[in-house]
py3Dmol code that shows the C-alpha trace and the ligand (Angstrom):
import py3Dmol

protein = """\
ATOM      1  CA  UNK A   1       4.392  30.535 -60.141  1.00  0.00           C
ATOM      2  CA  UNK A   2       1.798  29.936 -57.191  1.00  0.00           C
ATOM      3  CA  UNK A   3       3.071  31.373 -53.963  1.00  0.00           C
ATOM      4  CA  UNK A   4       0.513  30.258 -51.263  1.00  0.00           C
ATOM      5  CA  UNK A   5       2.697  29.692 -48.175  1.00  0.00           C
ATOM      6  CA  UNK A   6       4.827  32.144 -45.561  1.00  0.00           C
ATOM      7  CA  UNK A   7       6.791  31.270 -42.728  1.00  0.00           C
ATOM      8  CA  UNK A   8       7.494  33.443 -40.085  1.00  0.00           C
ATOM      9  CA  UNK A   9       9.979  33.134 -37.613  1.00  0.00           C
ATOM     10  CA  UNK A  10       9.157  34.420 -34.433  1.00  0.00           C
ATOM     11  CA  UNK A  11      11.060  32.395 -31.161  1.00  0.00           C
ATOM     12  CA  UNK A  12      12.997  35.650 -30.956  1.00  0.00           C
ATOM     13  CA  UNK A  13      13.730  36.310 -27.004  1.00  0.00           C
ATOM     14  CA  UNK A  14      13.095  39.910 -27.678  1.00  0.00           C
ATOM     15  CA  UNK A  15      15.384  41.273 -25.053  1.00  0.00           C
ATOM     16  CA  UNK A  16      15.080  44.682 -25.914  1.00  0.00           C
ATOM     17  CA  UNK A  17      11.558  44.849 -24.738  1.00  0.00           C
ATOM     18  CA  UNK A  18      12.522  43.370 -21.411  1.00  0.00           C
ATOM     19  CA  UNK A  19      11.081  42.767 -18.763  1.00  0.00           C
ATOM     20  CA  UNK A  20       7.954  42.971 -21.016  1.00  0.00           C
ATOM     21  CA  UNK A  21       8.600  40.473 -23.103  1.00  0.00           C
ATOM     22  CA  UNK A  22       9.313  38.617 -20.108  1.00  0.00           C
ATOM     23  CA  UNK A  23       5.769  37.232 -20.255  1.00  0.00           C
ATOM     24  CA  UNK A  24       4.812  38.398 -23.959  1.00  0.00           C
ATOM     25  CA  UNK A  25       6.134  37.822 -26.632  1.00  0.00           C
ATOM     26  CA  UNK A  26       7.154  41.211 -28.286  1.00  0.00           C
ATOM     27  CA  UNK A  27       5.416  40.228 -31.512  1.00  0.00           C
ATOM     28  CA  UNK A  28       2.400  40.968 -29.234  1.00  0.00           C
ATOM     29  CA  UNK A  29       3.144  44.407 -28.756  1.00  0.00           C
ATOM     30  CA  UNK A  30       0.107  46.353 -29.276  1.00  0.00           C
ATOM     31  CA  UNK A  31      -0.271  48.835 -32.401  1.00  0.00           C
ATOM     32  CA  UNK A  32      -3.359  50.667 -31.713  1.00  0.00           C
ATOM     33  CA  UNK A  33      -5.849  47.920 -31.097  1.00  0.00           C
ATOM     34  CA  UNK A  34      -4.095  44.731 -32.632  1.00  0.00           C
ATOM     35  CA  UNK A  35      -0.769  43.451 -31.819  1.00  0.00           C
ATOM     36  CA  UNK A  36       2.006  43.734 -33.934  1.00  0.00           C
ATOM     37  CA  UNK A  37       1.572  40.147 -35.793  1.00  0.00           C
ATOM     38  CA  UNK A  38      -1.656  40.437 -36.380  1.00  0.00           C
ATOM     39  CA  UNK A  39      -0.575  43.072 -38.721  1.00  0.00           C
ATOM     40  CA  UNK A  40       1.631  40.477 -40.493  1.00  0.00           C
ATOM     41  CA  UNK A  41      -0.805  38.342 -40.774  1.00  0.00           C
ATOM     42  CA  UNK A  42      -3.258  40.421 -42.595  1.00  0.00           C
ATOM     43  CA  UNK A  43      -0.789  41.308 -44.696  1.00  0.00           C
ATOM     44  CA  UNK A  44      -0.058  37.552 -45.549  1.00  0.00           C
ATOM     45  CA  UNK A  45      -3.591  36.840 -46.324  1.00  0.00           C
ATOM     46  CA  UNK A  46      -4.244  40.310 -48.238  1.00  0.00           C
ATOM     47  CA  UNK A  47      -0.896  39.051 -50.303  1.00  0.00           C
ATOM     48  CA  UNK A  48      -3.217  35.436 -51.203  1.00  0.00           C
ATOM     49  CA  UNK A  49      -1.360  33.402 -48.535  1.00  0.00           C
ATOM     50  CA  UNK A  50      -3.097  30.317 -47.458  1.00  0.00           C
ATOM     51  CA  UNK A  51      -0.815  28.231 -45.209  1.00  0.00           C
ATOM     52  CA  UNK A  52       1.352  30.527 -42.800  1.00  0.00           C
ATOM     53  CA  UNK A  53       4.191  28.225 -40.695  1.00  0.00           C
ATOM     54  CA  UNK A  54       4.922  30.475 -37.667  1.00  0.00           C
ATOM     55  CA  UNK A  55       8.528  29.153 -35.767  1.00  0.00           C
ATOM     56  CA  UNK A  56       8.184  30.206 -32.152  1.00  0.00           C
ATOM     57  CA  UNK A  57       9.294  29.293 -28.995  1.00  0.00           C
ATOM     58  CA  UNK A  58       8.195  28.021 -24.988  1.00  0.00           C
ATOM     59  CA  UNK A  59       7.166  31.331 -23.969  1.00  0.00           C
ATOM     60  CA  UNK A  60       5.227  32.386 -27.068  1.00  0.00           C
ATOM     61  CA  UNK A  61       1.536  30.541 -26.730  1.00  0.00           C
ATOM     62  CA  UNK A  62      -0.221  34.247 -26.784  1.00  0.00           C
ATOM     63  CA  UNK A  63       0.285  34.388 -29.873  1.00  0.00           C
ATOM     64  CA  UNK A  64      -1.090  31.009 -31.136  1.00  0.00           C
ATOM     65  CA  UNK A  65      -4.241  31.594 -28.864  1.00  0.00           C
ATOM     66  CA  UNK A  66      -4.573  34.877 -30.581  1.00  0.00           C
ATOM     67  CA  UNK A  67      -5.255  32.832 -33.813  1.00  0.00           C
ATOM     68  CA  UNK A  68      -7.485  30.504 -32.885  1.00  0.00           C
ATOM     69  CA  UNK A  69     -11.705  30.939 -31.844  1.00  0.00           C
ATOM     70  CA  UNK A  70     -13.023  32.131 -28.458  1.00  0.00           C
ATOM     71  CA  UNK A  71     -16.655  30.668 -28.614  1.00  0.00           C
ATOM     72  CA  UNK A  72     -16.729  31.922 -24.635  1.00  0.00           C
ATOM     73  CA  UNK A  73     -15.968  35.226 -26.013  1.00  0.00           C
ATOM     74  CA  UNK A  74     -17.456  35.196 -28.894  1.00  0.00           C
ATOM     75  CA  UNK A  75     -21.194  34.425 -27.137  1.00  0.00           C
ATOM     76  CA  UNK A  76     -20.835  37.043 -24.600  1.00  0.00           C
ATOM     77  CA  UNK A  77     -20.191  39.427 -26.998  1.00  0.00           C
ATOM     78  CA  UNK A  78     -23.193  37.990 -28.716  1.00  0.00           C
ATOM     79  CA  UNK A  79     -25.525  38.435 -25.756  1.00  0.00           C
ATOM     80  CA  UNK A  80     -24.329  42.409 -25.955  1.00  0.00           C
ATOM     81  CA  UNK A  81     -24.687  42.890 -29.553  1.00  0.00           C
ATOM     82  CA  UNK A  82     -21.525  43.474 -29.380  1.00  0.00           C
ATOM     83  CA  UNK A  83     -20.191  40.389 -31.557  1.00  0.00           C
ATOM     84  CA  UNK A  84     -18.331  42.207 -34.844  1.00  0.00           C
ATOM     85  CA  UNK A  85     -15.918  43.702 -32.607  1.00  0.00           C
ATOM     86  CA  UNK A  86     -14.126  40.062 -33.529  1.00  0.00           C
ATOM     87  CA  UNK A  87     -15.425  39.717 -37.307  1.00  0.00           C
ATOM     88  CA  UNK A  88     -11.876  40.960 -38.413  1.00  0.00           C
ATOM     89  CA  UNK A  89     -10.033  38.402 -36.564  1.00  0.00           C
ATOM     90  CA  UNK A  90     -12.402  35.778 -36.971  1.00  0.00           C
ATOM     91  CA  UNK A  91     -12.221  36.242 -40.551  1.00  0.00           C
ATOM     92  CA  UNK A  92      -8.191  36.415 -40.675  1.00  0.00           C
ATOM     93  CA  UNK A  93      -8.050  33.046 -38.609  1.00  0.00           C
ATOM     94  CA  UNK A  94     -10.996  31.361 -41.644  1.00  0.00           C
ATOM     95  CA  UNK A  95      -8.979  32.230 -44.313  1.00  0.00           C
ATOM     96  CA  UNK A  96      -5.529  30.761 -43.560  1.00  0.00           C
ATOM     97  CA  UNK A  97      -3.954  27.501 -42.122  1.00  0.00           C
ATOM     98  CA  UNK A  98      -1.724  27.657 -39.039  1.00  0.00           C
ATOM     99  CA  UNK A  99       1.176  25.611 -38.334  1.00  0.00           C
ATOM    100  CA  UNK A 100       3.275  26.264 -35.557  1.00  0.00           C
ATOM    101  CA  UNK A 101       6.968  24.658 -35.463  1.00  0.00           C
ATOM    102  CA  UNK A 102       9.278  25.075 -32.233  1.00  0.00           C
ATOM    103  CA  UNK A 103      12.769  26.415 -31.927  1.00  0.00           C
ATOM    104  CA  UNK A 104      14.246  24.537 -29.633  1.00  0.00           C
ATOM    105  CA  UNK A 105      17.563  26.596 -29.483  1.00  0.00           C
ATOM    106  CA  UNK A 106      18.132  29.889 -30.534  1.00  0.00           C
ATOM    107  CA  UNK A 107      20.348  29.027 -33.207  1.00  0.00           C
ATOM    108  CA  UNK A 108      19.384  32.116 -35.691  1.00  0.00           C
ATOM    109  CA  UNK A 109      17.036  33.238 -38.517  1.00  0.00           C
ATOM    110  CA  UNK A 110      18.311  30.877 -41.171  1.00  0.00           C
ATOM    111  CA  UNK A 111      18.191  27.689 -38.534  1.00  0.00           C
ATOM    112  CA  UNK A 112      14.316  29.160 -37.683  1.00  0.00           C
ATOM    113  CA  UNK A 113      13.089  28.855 -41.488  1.00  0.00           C
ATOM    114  CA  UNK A 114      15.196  25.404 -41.739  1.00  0.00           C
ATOM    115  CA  UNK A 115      12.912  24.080 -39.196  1.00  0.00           C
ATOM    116  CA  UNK A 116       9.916  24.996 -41.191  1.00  0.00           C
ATOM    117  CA  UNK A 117      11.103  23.677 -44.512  1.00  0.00           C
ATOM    118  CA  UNK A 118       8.900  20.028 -43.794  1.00  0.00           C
ATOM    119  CA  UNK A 119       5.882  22.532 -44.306  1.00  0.00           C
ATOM    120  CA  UNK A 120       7.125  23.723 -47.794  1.00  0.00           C
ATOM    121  CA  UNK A 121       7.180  21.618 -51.093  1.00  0.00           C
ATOM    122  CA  UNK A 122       9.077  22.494 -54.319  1.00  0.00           C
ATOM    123  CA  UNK A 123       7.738  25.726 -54.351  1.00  0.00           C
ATOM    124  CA  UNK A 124       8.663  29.277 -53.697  1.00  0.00           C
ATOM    125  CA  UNK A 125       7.247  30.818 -50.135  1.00  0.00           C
ATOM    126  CA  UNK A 126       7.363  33.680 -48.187  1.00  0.00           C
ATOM    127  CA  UNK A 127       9.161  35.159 -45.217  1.00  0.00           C
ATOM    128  CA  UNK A 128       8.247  37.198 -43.084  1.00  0.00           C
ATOM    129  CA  UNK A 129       9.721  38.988 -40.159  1.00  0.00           C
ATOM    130  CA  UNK A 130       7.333  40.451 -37.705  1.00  0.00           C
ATOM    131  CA  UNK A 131       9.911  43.399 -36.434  1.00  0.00           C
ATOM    132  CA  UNK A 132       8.720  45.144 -39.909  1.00  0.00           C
ATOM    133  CA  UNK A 133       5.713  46.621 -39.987  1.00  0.00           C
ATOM    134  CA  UNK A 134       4.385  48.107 -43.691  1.00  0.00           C
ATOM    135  CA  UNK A 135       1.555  49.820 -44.574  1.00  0.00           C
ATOM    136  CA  UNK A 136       1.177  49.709 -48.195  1.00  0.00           C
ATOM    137  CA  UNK A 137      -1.740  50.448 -50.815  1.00  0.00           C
ATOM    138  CA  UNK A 138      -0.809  47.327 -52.511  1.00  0.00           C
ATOM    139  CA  UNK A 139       0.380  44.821 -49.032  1.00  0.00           C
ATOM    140  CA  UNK A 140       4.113  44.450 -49.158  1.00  0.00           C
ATOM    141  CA  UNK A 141       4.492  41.133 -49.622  1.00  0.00           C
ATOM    142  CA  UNK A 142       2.198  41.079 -52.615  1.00  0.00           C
ATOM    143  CA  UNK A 143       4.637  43.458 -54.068  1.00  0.00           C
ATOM    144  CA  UNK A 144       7.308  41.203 -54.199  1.00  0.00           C
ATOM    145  CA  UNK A 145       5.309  38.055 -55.615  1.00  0.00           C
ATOM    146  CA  UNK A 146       4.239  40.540 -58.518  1.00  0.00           C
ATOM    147  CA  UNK A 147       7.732  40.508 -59.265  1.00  0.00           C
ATOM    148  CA  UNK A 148       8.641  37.022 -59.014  1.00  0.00           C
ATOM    149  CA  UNK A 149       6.255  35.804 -60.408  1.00  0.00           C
ATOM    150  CA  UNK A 150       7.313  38.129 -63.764  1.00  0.00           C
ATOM    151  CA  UNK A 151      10.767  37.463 -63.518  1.00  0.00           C
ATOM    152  CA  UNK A 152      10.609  33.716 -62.295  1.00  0.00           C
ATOM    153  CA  UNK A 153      13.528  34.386 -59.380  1.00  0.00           C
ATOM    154  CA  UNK A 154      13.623  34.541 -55.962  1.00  0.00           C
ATOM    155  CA  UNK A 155      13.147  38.621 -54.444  1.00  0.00           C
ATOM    156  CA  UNK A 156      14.037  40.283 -51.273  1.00  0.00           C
ATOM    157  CA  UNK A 157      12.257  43.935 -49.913  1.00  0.00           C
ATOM    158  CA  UNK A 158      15.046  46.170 -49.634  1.00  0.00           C
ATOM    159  CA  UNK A 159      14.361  49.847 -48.594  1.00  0.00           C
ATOM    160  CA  UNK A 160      17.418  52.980 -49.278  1.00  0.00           C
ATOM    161  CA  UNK A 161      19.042  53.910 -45.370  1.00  0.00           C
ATOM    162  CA  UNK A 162      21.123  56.545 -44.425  1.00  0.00           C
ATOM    163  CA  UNK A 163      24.624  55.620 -43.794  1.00  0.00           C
ATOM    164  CA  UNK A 164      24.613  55.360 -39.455  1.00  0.00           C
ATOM    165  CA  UNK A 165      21.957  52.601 -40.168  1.00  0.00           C
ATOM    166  CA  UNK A 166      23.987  50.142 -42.402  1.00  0.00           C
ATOM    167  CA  UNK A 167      25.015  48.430 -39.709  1.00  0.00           C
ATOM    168  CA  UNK A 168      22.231  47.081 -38.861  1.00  0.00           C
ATOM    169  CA  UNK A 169      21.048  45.523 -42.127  1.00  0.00           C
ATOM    170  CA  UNK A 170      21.600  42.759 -44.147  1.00  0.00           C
ATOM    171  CA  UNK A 171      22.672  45.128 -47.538  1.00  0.00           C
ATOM    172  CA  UNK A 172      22.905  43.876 -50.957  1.00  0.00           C
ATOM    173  CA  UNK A 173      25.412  44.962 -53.894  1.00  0.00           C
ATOM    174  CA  UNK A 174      23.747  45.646 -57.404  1.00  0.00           C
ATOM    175  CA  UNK A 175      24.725  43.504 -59.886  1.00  0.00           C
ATOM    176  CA  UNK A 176      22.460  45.299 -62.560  1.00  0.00           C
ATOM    177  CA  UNK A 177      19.699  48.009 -61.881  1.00  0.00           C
ATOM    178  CA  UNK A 178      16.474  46.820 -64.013  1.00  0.00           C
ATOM    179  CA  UNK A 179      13.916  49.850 -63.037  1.00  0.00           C
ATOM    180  CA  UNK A 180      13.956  52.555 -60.617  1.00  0.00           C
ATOM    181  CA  UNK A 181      12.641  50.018 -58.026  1.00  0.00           C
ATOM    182  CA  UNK A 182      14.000  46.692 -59.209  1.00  0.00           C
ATOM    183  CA  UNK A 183      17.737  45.469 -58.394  1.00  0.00           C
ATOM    184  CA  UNK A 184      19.199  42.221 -59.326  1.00  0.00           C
ATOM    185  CA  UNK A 185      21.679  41.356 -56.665  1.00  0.00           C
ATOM    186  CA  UNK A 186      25.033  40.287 -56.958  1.00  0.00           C
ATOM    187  CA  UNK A 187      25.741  39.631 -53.127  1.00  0.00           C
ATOM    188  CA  UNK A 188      23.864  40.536 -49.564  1.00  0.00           C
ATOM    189  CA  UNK A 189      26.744  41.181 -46.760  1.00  0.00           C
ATOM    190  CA  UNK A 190      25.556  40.829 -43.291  1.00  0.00           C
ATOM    191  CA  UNK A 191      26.037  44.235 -40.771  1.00  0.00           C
ATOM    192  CA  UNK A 192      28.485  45.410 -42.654  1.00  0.00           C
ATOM    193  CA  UNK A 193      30.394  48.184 -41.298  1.00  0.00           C
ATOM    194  CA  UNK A 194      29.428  51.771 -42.974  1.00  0.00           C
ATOM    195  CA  UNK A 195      32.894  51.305 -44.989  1.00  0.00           C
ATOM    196  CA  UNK A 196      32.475  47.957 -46.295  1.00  0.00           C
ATOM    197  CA  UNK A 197      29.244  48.808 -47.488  1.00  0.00           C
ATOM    198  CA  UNK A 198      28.181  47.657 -51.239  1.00  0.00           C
ATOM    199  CA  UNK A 199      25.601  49.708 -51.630  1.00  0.00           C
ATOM    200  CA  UNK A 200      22.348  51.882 -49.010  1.00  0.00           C
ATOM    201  CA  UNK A 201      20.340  49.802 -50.446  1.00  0.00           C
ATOM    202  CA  UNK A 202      19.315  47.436 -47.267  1.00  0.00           C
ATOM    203  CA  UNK A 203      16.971  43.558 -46.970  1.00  0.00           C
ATOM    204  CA  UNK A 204      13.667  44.782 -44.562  1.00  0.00           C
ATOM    205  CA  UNK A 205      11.873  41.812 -43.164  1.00  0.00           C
ATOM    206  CA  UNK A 206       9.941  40.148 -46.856  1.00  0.00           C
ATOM    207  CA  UNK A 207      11.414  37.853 -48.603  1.00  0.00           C
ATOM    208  CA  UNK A 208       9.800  35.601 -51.918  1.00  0.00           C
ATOM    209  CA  UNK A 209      12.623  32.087 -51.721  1.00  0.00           C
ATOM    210  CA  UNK A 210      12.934  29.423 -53.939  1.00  0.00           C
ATOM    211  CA  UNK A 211      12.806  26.073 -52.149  1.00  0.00           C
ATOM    212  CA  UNK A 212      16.522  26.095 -52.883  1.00  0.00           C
ATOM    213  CA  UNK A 213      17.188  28.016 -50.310  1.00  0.00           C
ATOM    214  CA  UNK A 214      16.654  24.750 -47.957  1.00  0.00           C
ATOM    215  CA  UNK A 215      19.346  23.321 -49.629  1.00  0.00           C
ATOM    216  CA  UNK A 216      21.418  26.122 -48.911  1.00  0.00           C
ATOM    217  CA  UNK A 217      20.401  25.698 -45.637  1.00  0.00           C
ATOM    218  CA  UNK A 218      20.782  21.881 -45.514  1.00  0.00           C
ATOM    219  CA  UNK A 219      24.386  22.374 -46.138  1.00  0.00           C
ATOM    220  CA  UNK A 220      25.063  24.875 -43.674  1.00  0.00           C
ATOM    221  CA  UNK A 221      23.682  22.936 -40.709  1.00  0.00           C
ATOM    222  CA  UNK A 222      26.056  19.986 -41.625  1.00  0.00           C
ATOM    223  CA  UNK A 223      28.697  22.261 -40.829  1.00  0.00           C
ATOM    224  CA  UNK A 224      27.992  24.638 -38.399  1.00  0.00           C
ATOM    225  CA  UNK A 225      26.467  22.806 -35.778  1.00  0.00           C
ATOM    226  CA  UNK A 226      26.228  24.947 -32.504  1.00  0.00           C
ATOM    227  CA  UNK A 227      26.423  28.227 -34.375  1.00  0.00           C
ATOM    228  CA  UNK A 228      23.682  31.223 -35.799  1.00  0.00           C
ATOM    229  CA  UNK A 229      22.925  30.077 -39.188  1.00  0.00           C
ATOM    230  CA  UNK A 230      22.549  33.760 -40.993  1.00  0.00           C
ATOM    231  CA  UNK A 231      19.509  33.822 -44.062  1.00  0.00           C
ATOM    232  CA  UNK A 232      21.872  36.225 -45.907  1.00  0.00           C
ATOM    233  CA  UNK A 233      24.649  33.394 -45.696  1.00  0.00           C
ATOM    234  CA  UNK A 234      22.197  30.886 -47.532  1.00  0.00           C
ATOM    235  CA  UNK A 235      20.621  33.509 -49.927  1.00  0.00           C
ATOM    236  CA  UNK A 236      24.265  33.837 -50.915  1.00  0.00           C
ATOM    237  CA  UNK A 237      24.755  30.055 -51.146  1.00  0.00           C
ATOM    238  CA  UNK A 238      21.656  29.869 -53.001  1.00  0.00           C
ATOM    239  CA  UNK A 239      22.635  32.485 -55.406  1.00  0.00           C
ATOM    240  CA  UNK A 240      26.026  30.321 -56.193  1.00  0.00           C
ATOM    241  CA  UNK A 241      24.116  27.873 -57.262  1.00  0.00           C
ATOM    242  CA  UNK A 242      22.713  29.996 -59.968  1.00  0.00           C
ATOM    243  CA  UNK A 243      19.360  31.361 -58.360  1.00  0.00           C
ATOM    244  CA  UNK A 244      18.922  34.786 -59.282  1.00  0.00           C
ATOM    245  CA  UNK A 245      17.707  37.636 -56.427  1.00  0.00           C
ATOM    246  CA  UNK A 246      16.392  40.230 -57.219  1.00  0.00           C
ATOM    247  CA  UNK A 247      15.547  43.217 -54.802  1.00  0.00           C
ATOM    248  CA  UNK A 248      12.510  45.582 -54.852  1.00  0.00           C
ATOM    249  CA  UNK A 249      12.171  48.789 -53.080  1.00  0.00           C
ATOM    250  CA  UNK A 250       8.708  48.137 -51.546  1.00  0.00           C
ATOM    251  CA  UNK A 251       6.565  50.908 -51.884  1.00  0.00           C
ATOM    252  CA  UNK A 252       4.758  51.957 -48.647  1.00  0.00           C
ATOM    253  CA  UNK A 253       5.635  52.914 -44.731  1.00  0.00           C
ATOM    254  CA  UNK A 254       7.856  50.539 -42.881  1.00  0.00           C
ATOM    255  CA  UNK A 255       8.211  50.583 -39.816  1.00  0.00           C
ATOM    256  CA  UNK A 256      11.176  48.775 -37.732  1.00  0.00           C
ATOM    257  CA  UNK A 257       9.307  47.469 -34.086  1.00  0.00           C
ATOM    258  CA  UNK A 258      12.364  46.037 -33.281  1.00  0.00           C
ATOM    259  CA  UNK A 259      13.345  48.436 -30.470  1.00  0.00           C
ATOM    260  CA  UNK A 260      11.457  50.291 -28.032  1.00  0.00           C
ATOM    261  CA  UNK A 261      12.064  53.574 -30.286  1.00  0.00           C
ATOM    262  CA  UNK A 262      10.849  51.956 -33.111  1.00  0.00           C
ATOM    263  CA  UNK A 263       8.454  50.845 -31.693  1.00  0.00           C
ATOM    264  CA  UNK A 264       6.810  54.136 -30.442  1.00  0.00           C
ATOM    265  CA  UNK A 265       7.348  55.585 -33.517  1.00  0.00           C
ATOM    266  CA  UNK A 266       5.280  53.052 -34.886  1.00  0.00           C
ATOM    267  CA  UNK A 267       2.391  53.745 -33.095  1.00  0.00           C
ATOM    268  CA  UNK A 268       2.584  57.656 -33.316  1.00  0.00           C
ATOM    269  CA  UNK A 269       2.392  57.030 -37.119  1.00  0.00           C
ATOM    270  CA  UNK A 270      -0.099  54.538 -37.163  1.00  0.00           C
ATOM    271  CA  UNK A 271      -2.335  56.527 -35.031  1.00  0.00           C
ATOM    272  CA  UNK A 272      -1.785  59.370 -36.480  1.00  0.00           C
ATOM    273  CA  UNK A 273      -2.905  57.917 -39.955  1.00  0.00           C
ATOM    274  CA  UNK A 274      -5.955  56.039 -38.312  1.00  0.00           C
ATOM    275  CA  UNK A 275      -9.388  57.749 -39.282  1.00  0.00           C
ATOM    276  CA  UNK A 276     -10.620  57.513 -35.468  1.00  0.00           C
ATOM    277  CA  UNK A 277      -7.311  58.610 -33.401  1.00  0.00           C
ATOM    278  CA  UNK A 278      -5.313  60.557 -36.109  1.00  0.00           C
ATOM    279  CA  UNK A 279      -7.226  64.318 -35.733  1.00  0.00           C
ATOM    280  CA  UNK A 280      -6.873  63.473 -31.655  1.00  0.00           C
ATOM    281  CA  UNK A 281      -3.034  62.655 -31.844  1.00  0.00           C
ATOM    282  CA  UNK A 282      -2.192  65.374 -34.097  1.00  0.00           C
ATOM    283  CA  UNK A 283      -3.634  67.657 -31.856  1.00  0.00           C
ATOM    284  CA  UNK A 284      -2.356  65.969 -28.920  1.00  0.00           C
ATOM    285  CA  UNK A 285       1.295  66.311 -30.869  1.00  0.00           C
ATOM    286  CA  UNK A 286       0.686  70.173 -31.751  1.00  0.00           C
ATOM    287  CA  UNK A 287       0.476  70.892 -28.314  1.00  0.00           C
ATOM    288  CA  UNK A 288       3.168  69.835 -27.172  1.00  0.00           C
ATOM    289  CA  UNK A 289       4.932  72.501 -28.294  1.00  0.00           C
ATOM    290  CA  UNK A 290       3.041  75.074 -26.372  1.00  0.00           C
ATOM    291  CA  UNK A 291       3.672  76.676 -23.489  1.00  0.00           C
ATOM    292  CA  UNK A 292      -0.062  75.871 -22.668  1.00  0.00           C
ATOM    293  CA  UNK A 293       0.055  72.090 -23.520  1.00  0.00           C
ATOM    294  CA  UNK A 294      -0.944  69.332 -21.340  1.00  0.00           C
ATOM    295  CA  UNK A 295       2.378  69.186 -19.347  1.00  0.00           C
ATOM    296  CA  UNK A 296       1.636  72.378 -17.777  1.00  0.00           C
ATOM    297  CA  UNK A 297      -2.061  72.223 -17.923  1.00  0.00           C
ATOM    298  CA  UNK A 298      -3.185  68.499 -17.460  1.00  0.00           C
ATOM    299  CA  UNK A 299      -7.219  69.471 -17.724  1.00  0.00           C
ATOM    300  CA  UNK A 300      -6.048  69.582 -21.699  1.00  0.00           C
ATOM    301  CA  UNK A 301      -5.479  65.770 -21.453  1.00  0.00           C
ATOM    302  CA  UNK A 302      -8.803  64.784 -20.599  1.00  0.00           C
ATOM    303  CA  UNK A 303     -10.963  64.923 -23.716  1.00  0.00           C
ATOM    304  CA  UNK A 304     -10.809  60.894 -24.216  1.00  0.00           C
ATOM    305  CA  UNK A 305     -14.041  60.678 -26.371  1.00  0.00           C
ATOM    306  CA  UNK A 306     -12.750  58.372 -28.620  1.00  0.00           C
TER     307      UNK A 306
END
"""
ligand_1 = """\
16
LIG
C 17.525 40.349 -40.191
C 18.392 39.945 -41.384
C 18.934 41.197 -42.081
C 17.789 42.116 -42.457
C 16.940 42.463 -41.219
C 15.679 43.231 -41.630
O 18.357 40.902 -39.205
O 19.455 39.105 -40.947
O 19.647 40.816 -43.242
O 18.308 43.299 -43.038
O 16.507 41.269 -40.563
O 14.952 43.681 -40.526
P 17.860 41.100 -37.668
O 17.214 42.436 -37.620
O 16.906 39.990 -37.378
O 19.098 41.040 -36.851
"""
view = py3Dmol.view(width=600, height=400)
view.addModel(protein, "pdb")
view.setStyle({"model": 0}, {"cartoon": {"style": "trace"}})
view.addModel(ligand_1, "xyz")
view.setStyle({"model": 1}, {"stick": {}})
view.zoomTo()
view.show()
């Protein structure tokens, strides 16, 4: 099973960054250096993608001008010497096609992927949802195409949450546990409250599909025109038709950009385990606790020699 394509839907309006994302998108959000979805797309092409399908939106050109060549750029930087501070990107945007599809109407995650489904044959793809950052030995998504590729099905990431954040997943019940890490799923219920819970167990933004899941999808849009069409509703429908799912717990750091907490959280950590910033931060951090630390003593936050 060859799984060479991704789509990743990103025509969120990202309200909870407002009024940043205002004017950028929030998958632009810096971490460290890069923005967020540059992240997700290394992580693509480290997982062996070569045709990425990215569903945006109006206000979201940054990002498609972030993957694309800046000979203007790229010669002044030339004239300095100064020319591999783009070799990383450069690279990134050689080694994968881009496609970008618009949606049109924010009409939810499942409607976003249904849009890109022209891009995808009979195969199985990827999905990808830039609010979830991993950092992973092996890159996340690779994880799961390991496993479906062994077990021929369809997988989702799922990752074990404590019991305020069910809420806010998309959690699946276990039909059978297979190893430690490997789940096959009976159902996924949307939000659920804590109570109604199947399982802690909850989908984080990677998913490996079968191209059935654009059936699923096909049929949902005849019906429920003007309304969100939810990916857990047509991984369900997909899994009627007798698709199996299984879940993996990805192994790695995930972190959830999807709020402003999140967010900051996310670049603490990643800066933290960054060769260059991480001994600056973590002395920065240790600080802080002091009675001596840079919010009495401001001189202390001066020592930028990074
Ligand atoms: C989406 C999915 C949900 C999943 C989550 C992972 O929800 O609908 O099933 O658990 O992503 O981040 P969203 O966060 O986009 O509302």
């Amino acid at each position: 099973m060859d799984v060479n394509k991704v789509i990743i839907p990103a025509a969120g309006l990202g309200t909870r960054f407002l009024p940043y994302s205002k004017s950028i998108p929030k998958e632009m959000l810096p971490l460290l250096n890069k923005p967020a979805m540059h992240y997700i797309v290394q992580e693509a092409v480290e997982s062996g993608i070569k045709h990425l399908s990215l569903v945006t939106n109006r206000s979201k050109h940054c990002i498609e001008d972030y993957f694309d060549t800046t000979p203007g750029l790229f010669s002044a930087l030339k004239d300095l010497e100064k020319e591999t501070l783009l070799k990383e990107i450069e690279k990134i945007i050689k080694s994968v096609d881009f496609t970008y599809v618009r949606q049109h109407e924010m009409m939810g995650l499942g409607h976003a992927l249904w849009l890109a489904r022209h891009a995808i044959g009979k195969e199985y793809c990827g999905v990808m949802l830039p609010d979830d950052i991993i950092f992973a030995k092996q890159p996340g998504l690779e994880q799961l195409i390991r496993v479906a590729r062994q077990e021929k099905v369809s997988v989702v990431a799922v990752q074990e949450v404590p019991t305020e954040c069910l809420s806010s997943y998309g959690i699946i019940s276990v039909k059978k546990q297979i190893t430690p890490n490997l789940f096959h799923v009976g159902h996924i219920v949307e939000k659920p409250d804590h109570k109604d819970a199947p399982s802690h167990l909850a989908v984080i933004g990677r998913y490996v599909l079968s191209h059935k899941i654009f059936n699923a999808l096909d049929e949902m849009t005849s019906y429920s025109v003007g309304e969100e069409l939810q990916l857990t509703d047509a991984i369900n429908t997909m899994m009627q038709s007798n698709e199996k799912v299984f879940a993996y717990k990805v192994q790695g750091m995930r972190y959830d950009i999807g709020t402003p907490i999140g967010w900051i959280k996310a670049v603490i950590g990643s800066a933290l385990q960054d060769k260059q910033y991480g001994p600056h931060i973590q002395r920065f951090i240790n600080d802080l606790g002091t009675s001596d630390s840079f919010v009495f003593n401001q001189s202390k936050n001066i020592q930028h020699t990074v």
